[in-house]
C-alpha positions as CSV (number, residue, x, y, z in Angstrom):
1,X,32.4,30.8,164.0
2,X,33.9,27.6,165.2
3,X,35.1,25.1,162.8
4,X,33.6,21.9,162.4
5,X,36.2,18.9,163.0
6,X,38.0,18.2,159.6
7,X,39.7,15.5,159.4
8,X,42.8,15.7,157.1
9,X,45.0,13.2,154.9
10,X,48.1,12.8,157.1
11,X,51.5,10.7,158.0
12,X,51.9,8.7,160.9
13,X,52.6,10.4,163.8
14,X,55.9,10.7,164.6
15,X,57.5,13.1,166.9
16,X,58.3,16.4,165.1
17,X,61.8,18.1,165.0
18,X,62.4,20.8,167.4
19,X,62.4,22.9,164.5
20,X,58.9,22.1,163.4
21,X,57.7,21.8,167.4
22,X,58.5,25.8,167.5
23,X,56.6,26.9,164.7
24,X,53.9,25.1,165.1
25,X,53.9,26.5,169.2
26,X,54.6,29.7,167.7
27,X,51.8,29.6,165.0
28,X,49.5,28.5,168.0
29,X,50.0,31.8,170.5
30,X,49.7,33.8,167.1
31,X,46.4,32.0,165.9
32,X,45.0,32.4,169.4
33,X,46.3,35.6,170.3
34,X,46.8,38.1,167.6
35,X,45.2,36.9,164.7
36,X,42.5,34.8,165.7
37,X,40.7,37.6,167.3
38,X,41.7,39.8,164.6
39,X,39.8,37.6,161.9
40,X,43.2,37.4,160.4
41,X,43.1,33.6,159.8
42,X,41.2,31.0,157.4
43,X,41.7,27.1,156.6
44,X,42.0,26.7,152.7
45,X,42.3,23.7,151.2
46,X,43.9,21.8,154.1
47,X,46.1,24.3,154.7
48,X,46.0,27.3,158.0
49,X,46.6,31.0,156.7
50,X,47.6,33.2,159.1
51,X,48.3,37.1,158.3
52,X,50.3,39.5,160.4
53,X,48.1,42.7,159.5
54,X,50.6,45.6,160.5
55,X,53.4,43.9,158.2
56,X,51.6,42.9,155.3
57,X,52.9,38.8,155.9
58,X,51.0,36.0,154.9
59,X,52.1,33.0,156.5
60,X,50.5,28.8,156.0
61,X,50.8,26.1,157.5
62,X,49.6,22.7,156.7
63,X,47.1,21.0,158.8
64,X,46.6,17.4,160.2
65,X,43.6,18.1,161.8
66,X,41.3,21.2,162.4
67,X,39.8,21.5,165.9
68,X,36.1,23.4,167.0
69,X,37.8,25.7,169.3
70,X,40.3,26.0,166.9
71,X,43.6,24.6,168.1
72,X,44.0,23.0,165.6
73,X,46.9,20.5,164.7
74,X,50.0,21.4,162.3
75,X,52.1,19.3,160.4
76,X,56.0,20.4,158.7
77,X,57.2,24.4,158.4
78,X,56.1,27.0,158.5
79,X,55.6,29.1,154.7
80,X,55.3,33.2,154.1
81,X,54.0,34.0,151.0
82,X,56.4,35.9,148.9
83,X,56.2,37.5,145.4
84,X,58.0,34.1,144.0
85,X,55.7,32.3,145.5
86,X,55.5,30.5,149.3
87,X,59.0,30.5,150.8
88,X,60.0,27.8,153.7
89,X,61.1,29.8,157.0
90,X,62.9,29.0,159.8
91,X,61.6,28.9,163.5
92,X,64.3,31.7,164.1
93,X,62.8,33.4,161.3
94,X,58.9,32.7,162.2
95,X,59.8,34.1,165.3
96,X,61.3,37.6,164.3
97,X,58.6,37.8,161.8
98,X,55.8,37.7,165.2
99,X,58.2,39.8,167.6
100,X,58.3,42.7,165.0
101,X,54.6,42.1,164.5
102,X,53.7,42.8,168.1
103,X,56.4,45.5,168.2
104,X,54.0,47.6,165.6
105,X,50.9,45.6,167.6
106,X,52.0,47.0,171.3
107,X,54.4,49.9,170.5
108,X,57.4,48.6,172.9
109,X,59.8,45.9,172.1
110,X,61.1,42.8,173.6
111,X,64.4,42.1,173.2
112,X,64.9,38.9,175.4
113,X,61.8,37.8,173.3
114,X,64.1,35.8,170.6
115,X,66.8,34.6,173.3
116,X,64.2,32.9,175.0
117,X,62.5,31.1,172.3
118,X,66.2,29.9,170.8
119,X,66.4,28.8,174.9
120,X,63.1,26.7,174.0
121,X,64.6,25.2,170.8
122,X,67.6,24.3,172.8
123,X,65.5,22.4,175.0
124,X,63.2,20.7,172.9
125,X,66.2,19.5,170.8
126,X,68.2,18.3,173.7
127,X,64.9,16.5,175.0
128,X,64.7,14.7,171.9
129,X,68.5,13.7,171.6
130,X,69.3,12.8,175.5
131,X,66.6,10.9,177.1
132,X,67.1,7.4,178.6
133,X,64.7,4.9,179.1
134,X,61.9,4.6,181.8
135,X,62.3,2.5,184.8
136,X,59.4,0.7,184.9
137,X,57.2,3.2,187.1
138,X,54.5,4.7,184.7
139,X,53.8,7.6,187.3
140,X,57.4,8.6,187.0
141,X,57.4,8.1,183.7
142,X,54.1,10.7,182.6
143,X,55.7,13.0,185.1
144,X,59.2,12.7,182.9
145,X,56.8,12.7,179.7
146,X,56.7,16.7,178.5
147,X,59.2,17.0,175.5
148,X,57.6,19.7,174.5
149,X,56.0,22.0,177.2
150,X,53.4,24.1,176.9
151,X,51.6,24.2,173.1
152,X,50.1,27.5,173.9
153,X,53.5,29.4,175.7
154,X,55.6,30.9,173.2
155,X,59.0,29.7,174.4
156,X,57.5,26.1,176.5
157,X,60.8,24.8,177.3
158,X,63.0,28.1,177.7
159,X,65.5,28.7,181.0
160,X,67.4,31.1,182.0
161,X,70.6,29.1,183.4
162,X,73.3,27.0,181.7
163,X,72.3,23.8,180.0
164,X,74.9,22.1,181.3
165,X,73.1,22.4,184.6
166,X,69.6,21.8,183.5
167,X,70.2,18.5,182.0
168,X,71.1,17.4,185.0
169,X,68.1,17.9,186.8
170,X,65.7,18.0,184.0
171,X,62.5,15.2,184.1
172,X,62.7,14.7,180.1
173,X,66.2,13.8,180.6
174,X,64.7,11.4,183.4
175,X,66.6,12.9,186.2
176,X,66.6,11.4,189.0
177,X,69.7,12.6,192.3
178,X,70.1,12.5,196.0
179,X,69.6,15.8,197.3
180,X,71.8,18.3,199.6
181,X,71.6,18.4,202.9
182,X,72.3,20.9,205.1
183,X,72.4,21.2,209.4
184,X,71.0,24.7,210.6
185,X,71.4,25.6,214.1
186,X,67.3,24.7,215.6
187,X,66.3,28.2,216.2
188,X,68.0,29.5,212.9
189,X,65.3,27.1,211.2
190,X,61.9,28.3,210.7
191,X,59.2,25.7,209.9
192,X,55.6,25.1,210.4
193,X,53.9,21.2,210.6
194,X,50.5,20.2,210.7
195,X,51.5,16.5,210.8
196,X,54.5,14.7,212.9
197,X,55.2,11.9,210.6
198,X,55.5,14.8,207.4
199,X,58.3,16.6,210.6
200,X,59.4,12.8,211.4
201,X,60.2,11.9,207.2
202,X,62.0,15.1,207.0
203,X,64.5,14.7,209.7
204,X,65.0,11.1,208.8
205,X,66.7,12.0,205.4
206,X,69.8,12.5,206.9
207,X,71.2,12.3,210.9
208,X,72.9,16.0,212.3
209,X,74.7,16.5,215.4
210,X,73.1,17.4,218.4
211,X,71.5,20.9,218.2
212,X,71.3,21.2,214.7
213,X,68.2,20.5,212.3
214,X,68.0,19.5,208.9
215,X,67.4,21.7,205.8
216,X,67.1,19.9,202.6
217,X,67.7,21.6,199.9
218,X,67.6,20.9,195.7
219,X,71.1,20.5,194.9
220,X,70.8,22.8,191.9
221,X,69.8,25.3,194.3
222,X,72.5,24.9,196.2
223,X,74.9,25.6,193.6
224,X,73.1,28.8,192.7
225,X,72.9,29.8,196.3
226,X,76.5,28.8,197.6
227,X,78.3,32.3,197.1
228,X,75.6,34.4,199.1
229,X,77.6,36.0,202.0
230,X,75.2,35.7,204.4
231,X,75.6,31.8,203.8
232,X,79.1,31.7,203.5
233,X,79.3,33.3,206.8
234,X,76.7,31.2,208.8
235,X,79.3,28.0,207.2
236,X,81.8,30.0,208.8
237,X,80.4,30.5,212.0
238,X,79.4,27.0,212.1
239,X,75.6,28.4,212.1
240,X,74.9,26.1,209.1
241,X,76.9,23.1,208.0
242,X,77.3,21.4,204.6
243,X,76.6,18.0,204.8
244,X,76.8,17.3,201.1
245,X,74.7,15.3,199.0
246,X,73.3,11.6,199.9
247,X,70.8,9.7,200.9
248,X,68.5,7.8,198.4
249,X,67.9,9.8,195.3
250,X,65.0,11.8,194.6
251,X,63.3,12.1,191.3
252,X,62.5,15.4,189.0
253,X,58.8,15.5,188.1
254,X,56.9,18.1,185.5
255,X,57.3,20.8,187.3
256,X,60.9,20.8,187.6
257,X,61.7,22.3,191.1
258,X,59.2,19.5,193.1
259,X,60.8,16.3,193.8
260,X,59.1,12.7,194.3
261,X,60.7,10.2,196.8
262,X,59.8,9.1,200.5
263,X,56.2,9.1,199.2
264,X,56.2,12.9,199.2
265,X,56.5,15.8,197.0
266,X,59.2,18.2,197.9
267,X,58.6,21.3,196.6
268,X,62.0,23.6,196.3
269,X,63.2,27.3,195.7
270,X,64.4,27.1,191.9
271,X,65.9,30.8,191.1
272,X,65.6,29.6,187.4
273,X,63.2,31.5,185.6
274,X,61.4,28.8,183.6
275,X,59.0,30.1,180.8
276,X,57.6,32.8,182.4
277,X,58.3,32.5,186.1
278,X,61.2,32.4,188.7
279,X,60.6,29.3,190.4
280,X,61.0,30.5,193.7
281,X,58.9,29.9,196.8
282,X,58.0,33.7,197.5
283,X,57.7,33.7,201.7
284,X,53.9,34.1,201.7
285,X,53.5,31.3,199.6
286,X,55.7,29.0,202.2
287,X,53.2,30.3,204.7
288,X,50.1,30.1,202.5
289,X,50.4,26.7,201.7
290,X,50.6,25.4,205.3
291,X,47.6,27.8,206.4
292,X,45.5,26.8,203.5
293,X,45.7,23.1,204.1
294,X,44.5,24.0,207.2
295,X,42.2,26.4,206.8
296,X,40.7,24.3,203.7
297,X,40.6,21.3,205.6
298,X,36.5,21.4,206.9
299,X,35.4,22.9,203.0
300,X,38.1,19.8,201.3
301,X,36.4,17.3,203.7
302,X,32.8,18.0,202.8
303,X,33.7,17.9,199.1
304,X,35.8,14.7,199.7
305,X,32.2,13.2,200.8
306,X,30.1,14.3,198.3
307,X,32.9,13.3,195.2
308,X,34.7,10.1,197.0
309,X,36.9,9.9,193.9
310,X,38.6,13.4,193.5
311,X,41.5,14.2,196.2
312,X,43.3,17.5,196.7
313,X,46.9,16.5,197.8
314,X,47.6,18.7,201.1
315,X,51.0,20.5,201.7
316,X,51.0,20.3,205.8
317,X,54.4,21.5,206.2
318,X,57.3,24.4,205.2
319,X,60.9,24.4,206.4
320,X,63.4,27.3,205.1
321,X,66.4,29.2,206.5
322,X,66.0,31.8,208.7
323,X,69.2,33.8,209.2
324,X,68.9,37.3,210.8
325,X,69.7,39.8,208.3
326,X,71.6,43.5,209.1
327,X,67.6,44.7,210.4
328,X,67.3,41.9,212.4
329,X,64.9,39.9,210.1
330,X,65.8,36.9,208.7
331,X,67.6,37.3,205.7
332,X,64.5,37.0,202.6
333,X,66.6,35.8,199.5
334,X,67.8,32.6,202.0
335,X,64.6,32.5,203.6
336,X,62.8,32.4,199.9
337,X,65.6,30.3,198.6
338,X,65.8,27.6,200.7
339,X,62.1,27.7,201.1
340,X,60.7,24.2,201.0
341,X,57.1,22.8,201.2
342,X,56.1,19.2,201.9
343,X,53.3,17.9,200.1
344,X,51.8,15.1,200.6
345,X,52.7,11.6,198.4
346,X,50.5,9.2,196.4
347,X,50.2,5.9,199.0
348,X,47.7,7.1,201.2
349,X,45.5,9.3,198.1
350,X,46.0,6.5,195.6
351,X,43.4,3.5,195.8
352,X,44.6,0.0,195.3
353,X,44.9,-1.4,191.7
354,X,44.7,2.3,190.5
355,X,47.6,4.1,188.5
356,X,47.7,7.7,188.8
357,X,49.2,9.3,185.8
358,X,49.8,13.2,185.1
359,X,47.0,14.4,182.6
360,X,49.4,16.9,180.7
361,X,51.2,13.0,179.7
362,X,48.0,11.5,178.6
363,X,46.6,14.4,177.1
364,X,50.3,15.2,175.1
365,X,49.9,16.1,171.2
366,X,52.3,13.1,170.7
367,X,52.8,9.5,172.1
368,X,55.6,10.5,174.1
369,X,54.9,7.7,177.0
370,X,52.7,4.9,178.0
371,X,50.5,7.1,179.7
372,X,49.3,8.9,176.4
373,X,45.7,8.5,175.8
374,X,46.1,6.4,172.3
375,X,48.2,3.8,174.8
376,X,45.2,3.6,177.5
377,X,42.6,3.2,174.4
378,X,44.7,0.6,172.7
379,X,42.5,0.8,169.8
380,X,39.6,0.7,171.3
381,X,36.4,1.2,169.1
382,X,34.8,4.9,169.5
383,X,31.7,4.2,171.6
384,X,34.4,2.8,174.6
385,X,36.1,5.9,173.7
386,X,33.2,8.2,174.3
387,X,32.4,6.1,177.7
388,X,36.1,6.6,178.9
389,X,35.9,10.8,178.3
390,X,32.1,10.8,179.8
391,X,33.2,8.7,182.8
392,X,36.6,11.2,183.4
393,X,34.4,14.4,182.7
394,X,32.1,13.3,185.4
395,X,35.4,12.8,188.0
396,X,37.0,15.5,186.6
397,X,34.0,18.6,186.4
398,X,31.9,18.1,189.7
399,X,34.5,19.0,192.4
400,X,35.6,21.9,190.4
401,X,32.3,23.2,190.3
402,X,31.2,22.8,193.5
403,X,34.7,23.8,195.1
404,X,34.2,27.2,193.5
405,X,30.2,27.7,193.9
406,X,29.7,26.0,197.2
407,X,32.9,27.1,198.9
408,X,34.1,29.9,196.8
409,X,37.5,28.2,196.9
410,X,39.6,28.6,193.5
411,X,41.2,25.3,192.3
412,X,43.1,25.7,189.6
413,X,42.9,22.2,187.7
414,X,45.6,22.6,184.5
415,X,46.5,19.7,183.2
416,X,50.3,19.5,185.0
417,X,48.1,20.1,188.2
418,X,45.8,17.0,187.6
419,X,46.4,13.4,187.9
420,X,44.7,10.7,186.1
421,X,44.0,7.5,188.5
422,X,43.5,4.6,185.6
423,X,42.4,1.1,186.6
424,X,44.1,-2.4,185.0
425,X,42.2,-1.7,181.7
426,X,43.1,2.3,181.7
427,X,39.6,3.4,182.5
428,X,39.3,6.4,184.8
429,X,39.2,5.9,188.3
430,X,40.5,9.0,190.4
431,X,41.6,12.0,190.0
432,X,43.8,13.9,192.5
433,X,44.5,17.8,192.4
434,X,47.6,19.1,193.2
435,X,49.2,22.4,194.2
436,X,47.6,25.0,196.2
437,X,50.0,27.8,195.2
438,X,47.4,28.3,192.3
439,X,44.5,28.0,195.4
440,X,42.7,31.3,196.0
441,X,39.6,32.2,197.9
442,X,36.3,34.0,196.5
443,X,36.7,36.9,199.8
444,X,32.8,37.1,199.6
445,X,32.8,33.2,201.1
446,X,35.8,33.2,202.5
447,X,35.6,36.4,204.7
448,X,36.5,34.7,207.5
449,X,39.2,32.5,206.2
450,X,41.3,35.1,204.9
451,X,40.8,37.0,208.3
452,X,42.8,35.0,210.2
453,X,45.8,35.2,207.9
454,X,48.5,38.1,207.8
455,X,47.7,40.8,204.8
456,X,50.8,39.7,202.8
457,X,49.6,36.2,202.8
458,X,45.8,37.2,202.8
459,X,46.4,39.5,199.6
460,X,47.6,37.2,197.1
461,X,45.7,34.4,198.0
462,X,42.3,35.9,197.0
463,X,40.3,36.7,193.8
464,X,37.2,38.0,193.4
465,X,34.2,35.7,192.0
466,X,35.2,37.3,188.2
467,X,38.3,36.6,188.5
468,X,38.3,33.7,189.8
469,X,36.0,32.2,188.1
470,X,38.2,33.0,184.8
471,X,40.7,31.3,186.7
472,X,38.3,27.6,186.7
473,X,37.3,28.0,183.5
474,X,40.4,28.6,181.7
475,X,42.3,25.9,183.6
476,X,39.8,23.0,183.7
477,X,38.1,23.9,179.9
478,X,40.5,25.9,178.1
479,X,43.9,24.4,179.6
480,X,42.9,20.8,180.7
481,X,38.9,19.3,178.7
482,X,40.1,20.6,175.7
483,X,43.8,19.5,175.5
484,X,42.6,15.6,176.5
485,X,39.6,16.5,174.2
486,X,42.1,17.4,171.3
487,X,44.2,14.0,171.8
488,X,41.5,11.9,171.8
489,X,40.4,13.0,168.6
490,X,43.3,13.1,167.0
491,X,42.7,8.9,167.5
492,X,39.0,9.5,166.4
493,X,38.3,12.2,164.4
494,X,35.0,12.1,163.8
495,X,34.2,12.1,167.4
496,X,35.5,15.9,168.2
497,X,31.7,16.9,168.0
498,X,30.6,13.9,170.1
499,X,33.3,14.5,172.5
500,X,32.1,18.4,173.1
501,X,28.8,17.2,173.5
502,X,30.1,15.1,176.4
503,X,31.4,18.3,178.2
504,X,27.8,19.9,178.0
505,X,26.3,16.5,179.0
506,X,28.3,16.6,181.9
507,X,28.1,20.5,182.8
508,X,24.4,20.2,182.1
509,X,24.2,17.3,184.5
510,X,25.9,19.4,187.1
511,X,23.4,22.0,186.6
512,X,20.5,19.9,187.1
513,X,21.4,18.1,190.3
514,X,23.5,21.2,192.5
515,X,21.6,24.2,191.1
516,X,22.6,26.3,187.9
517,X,24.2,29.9,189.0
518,X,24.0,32.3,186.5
519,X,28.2,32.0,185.6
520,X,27.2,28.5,184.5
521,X,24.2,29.2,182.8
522,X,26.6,31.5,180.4
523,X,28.8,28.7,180.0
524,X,26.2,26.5,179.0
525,X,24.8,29.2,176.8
526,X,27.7,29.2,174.5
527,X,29.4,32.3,176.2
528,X,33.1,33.2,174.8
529,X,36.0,31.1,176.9
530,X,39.2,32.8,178.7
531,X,42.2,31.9,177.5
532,X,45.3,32.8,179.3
533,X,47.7,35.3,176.9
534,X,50.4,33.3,177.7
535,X,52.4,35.0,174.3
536,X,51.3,39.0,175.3
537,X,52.2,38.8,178.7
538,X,55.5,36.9,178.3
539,X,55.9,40.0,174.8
540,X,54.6,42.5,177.6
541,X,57.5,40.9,180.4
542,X,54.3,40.6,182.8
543,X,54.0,38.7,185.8
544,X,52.0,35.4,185.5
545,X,49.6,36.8,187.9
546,X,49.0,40.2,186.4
547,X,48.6,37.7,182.6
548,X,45.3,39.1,180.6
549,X,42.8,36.5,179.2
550,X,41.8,36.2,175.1
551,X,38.2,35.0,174.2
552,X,37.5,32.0,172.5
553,X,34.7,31.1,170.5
554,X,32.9,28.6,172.3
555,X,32.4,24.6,171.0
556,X,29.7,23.5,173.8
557,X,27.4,26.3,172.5
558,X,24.4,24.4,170.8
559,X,24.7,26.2,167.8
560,X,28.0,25.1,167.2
561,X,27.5,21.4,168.0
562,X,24.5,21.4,165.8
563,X,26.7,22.3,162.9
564,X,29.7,19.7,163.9
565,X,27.1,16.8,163.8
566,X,25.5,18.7,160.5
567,X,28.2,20.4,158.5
568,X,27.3,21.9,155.5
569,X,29.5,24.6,154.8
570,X,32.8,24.8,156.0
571,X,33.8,27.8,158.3
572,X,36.9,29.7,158.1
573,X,38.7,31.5,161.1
């Protein structure tokens, strides 16, 4: 059972040491994950215990705040209970402590496992130590917001290439650089444009001789790239030619490898593996995203009618490197590498006297930026608070829904995917989605659609309604409601119930006026939530796509709501 919200006796909220910022993430993948579903957890007297069964450890936390879908909110180190008595540990030790625990859990080990979250300490630390000011531009500025990464990823903040690079080009270090520019012979560039200015913008980054076209490329990836021998040779031949960097400077948002300037997003090739992924553009994805904007372009339209105020961002163009390899196809680790998709920018999706913002920034733990939530409320009293989340749900919900019920298209609406338009007072205006490499297509709507494209593009880009519908779920309730959910109450406490009434309000009121399928009808019946394993399958070295879903208790069920706006006995977990 759920817990009711429980407000707890706590310090101001200051940003935590990386130290404590580990633990508690680590805590949070354990709680959620292991021992959660294991009934290996209770709140006692203001205080979380969590037990590693196969080892015999009992570890505690203290609490600031306890949550009804029970992310709840930690405050100092981590303790294991010993036979003195409750022992401080370390995150280095939390951490062996849970990698020996799923050792016995899984039977196979993970020996990058502690690397990588030392990698995410390294991070968060340097985040904390080595940022500069903002410039002014609060976009910018929520997209350079994330300290701290991920609260549900065991290592958030973890990358596999030298520091000394990544600060450089990371956005908490507010990183902001002209990009490289290279000339490629014209028919040793492959690229495909559904829009001439989007063709036009590119080519005016940077003027090439006659013959030649231009390849931008992130200058990070450059450096990672610049040894190949295929690419050495093409310099050689003349084939390519290194213009070096210039031209007006571009600026690193969230996602690391996507760049803002020129009123577009460029979205590079990174080979960094960040948490869990190489941030590569794989060649069917550079493909995909052009013939989805397309193809999505009649079932986007119809939805821009009907919810005026919610925007997908299209991505009408690739451009990558196409040398010939020894078979005579172009060369795939250059292709992939250099791999860059044009997406589209914020002045034309944006209205007048609206501020888009990135939801992961408002909806952060902490007050890291002036797009946080507790900056947009300014105090406000609860009832405005409760009228700005029912006036965002009912943005934020409709177009989900209908995308995936009417259309069987797949949004996938996380919170570094969504952003927030707020008017002059911070109220909710827009939203705009963003990113259709996390797109897919129900194939029993879509038939047609995915007909048209080549298998190796068709393949990955579809789920079927199960899946898929896992897919919304998770992203917009697990990943993205309950996050901004969980930040708003940590300003009002006594609203968590009030605030998960809101989401069924608004669900409900989807149901009554497009018709109530039965997935929906489970939801609103208090069915368990997916939950992406983000700890197992980084434990199990599993692809993101191939990642396995936990189930959550659900908070909208009315059971549970009736005992948050009645409590009379206090559950444990």
């Amino acid at each position: 059972m759920p817990l009711p919200v429980q407000p707890l006796a706590s310090p101001a909220l200051d940003l935590p040491a990386a130290d404590h910022a580990v633990a508690h993430t680590l805590l949070n993948c354990l709680l959620r994950e292991v021992s959660g579903p294991e009934h290996q957890s209770a709140v006692v007297d203001g205080r979380l215990l969590i037990r590693l069964p196969r080892r015999g450890v009992l570890l505690r936390v203290a609490l600031r705040r306890t949550s009804l879908i029970g992310a709840h909110r930690f405050t100092g180190p981590a303790f294991e209970e010993r036979a003195d008595g409750w022992a401080e540990l370390s995150w280095r030790e939390l951490a062996e402590h849970l990698g020996q625990e799923l050792t016995l859990r899984s039977g196979v080990g993970n020996e990058e496992f502690i690397e990588q979250v030392a990698s995410s300490h390294q991070g968060i630390a340097s985040a904390l130590t080595g940022r500069g000011e903002p410039d002014g531009d609060r976009y910018l500025e929520s997209e350079q917001a994330l300290l701290f990464g991920h609260r549900f990823h065991p290592a958030p903040k973890s990358r596999s290439e030298d520091r000394t690079a990544w600060a450089a080009y990371a956005p908490e270090a507010r990183a902001s650089f002209p990009l490289r520019h290279l000339a490629v012979r014209a028919d040793l560039l492959a690229e495909e444009s559904l829009d001439p200015a989007v063709t036009a913008m590119i080519d005016g980054l940077r003027e090439v001789p006659a013959g030649y076209r231009l390849l931008p490329a992130h200058p990070w990836q450059y450096e990672l790239l610049r040894d190949n021998p295929a690419l050495r040779a093409a310099i050689a031949r003349g084939d390519v030619l290194d213009l070096g960097p210039g031209g007006d400077p571009f600026t690193a948002t969230a996602s690391v490898r996507t760049l803002y300037g020129e009123d577009a997003f460029l979205k590079f090739s990174l080979n960094v593996r960040i948490t869990n992924c190489l941030r590569k553009n794989a060649a069917y994805e550079l493909t995909g995203a052009v013939a989805l904007t397309r193809l999505l372009a009649p079932a986007l339209g119809e939805l821009a009618e009907r919810f005026p105020d919610a925007t997908m961002l299209r991505e009408p163009a690739f451009r990558t490197l196409a040398l010939p390899g020894p078979d005579g196809n172009a060369d795939l680790a250059l292709f992939e590498g250099f791999g860059l998709i044009v997406r589209d920018g914020l002045a034309g999706a944006v209205r007048p006297g609206v501020t888009a913002l990135l939801a992961a920034a408002v909806a952060d733990e902490y007050p890291t930026s002036s797009a946080h939530i507790s900056h947009l409320l300014d105090g406000a009293e609860p009832q405005e608070a409760l009228r700005w989340w029912a006036t965002y749900l009912r943005l934020l919900l409709p177009p989900v829904l209908a995308a995936y019920f009417d259309h069987g298209v797949v949004l996938e609406p996380h919170l570094q995917n969504v952003l927030i338009g707020v008017d002059g007072d911070g109220h909710p205006a827009q939203v705009l989605f963003r990113d259709l490499e996390g797109t897919k297509l129900v194939p029993e709507q879509n038939a047609s659609l995915l007909a048209q494209l080549p298998p190796q593009v068709a393949g990955p880009m579809a789920y079927d309604a199960q899946r898929g519908w896992d897919r919304v779920v998770y992203c917009l309730l697990v990943n993205h409601v309950s996050e901004l959910l969980a930040a708003l109450a940590d300003q009002y406490p006594e609203l968590e119930g009030a605030l998960w009434e809101e989401v069924r309000s608004a669900l409900q009121s989807y149901a009554d006026e497009h018709g109530c399928p039965p997935r929906l009808s489970a939801l609103l019946a208090g069915v368990p939530l997916p939950a992406k394993a983000n700890l197992l399958t980084r434990w199990e070295r599993k692809a993101d796509r191939a990642a396995d879903y936990v189930r959550l208790s659900s908070p909208i069920a009315e059971s549970v709501l009736a005992e948050a706006a009645h409590p009379s006995v206090w559950s444990t977990r």
